[in-house]
C-alpha positions as CSV (number, residue, x, y, z in Angstrom):
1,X,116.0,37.4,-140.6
2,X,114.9,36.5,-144.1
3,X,116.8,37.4,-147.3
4,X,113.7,39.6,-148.4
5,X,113.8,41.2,-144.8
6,X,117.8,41.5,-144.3
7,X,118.0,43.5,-148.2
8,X,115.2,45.9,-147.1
9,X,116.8,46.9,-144.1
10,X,120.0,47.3,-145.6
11,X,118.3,49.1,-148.1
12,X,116.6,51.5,-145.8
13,X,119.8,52.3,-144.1
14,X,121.4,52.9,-147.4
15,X,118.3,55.4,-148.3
16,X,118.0,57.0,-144.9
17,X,121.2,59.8,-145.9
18,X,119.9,60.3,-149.5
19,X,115.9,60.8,-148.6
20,X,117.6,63.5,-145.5
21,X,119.7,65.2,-148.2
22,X,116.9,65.3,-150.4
23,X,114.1,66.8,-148.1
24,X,111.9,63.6,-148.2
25,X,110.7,60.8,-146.1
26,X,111.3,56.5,-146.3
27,X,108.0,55.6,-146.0
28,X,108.6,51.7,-146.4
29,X,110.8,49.5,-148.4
30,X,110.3,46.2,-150.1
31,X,111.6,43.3,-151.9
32,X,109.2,41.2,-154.0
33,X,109.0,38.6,-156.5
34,X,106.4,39.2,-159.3
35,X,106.1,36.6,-161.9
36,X,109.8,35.9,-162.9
37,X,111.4,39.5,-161.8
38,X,112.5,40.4,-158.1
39,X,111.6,44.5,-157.5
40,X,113.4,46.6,-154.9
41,X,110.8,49.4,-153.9
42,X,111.2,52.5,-151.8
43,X,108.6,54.5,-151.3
44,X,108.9,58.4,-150.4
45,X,107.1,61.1,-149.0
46,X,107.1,64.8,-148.4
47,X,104.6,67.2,-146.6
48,X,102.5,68.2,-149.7
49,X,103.5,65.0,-151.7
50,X,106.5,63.8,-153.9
51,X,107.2,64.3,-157.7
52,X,108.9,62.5,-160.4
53,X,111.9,64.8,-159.3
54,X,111.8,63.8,-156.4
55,X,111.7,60.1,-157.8
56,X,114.4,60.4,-160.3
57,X,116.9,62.5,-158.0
58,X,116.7,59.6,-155.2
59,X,116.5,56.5,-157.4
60,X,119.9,57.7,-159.3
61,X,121.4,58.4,-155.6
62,X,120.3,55.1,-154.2
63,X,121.1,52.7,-157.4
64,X,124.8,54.3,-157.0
65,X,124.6,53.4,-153.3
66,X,123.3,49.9,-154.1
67,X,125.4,49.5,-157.4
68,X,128.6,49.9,-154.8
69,X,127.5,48.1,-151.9
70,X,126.1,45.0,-154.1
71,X,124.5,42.9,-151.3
72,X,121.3,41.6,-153.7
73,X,122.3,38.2,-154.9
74,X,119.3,37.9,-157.6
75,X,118.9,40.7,-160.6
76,X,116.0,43.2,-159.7
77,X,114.5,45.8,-160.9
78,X,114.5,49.3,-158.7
79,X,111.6,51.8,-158.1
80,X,111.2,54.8,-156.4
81,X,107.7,55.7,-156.3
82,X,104.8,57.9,-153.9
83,X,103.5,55.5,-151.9
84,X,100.0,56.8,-153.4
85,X,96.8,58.0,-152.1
86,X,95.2,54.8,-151.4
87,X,98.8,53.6,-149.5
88,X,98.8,50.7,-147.7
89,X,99.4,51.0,-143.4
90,X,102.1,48.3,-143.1
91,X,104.0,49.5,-140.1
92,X,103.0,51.4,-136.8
93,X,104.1,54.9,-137.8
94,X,102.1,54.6,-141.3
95,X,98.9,54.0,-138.9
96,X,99.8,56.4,-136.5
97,X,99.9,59.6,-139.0
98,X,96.6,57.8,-140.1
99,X,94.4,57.8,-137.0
100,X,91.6,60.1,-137.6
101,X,91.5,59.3,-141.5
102,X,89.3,56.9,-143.5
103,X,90.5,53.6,-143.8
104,X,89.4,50.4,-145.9
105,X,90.0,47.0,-143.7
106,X,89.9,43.4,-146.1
107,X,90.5,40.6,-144.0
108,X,91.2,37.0,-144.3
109,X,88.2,35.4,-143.3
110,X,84.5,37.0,-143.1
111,X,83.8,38.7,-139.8
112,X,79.4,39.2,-139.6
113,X,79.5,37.6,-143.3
114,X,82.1,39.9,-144.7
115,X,85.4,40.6,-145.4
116,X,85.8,44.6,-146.2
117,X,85.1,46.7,-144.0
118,X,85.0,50.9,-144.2
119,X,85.7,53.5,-141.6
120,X,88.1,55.5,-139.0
121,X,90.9,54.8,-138.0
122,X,90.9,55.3,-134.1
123,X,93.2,53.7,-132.1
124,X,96.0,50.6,-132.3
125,X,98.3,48.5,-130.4
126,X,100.3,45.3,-130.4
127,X,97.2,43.3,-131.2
128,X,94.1,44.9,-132.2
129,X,93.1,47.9,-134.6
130,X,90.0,49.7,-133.7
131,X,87.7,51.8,-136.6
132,X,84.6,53.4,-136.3
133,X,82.1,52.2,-138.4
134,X,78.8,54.0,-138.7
135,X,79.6,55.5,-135.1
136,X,80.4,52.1,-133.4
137,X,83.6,50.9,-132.4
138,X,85.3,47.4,-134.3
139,X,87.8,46.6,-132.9
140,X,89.9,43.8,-135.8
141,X,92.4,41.5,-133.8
142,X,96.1,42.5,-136.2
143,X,96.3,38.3,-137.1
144,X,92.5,38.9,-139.0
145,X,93.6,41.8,-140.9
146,X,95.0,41.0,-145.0
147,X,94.9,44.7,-146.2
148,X,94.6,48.1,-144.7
149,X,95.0,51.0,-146.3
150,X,93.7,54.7,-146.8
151,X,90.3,55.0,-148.4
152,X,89.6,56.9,-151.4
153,X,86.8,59.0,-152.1
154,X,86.0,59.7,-155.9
């Protein structure tokens, strides 16, 4: 396991008591480097959304939690945030609450001359997502895909 991946998990199993106690959801956890500063990111959720109270009441609880258990090597900065409307599907339970919904699909390298794609989410596994796009199935092999996330509608 990675140093990114071993201080989101023990992260996440930090959070898991305080987003219980507080009446919201993990919805993913990460550990990135942009520019010169390392961020430590939870995202929560709640039936009917999160607010900044939300925010604020689990980012004091969780930076007490991290502030005793002190496993991050490197100085970071911590945010608790929504994970937004236009949320990115990282894991299988984010796509699973998703099927039915729009998505938007980028990908590596163009597939039929492009590389974003629009349409519904209907069905995953191990190795492929499937989305129907103006009413025919295509189906994206997992390895393919560089982004996919909820679309928004303005």
């Amino acid at each position: 396991m990675s140093k990114r991946e071993t201080y989101e998990s023990k992260t996440e199993k930090l959070l898991l008591p305080i987003v219980e106690k507080f009446g919201v959801e993990i919805y993913d956890v990460e550990y990135v480097k942009e520019g010169s500063d390392w961020y430590l990111r939870a995202y929560i959720d709640k039936p009917g959304g999160v607010n900044i109270d939300d925010c604020e009441k689990v980012s004091r609880a969780l930076s007490d939690e991290l502030d005793k258990d002190d496993f991050i090597e490197d100085a970071y900065i911590l945010e608790v945030s929504s994970p937004g409307l236009g949320r990115t599907l990282k894991k299988d339970k984010h796509l699973e609450k998703s099927l039915g919904e729009e998505v938007e699909i980028k990908t590596y390298k163009p597939i039929d001359k492009q590389k974003e794609f629009r349409g519904v989410l209907k069905a995953f596994d191990e190795q492929n997502i499937i989305v129907v796009i103006d009413e025919e199935e295509k189906v994206f092999a997992r390895a393919e895909i560089a982004l996919i996330r909820l679309a928004l509608d303005f």
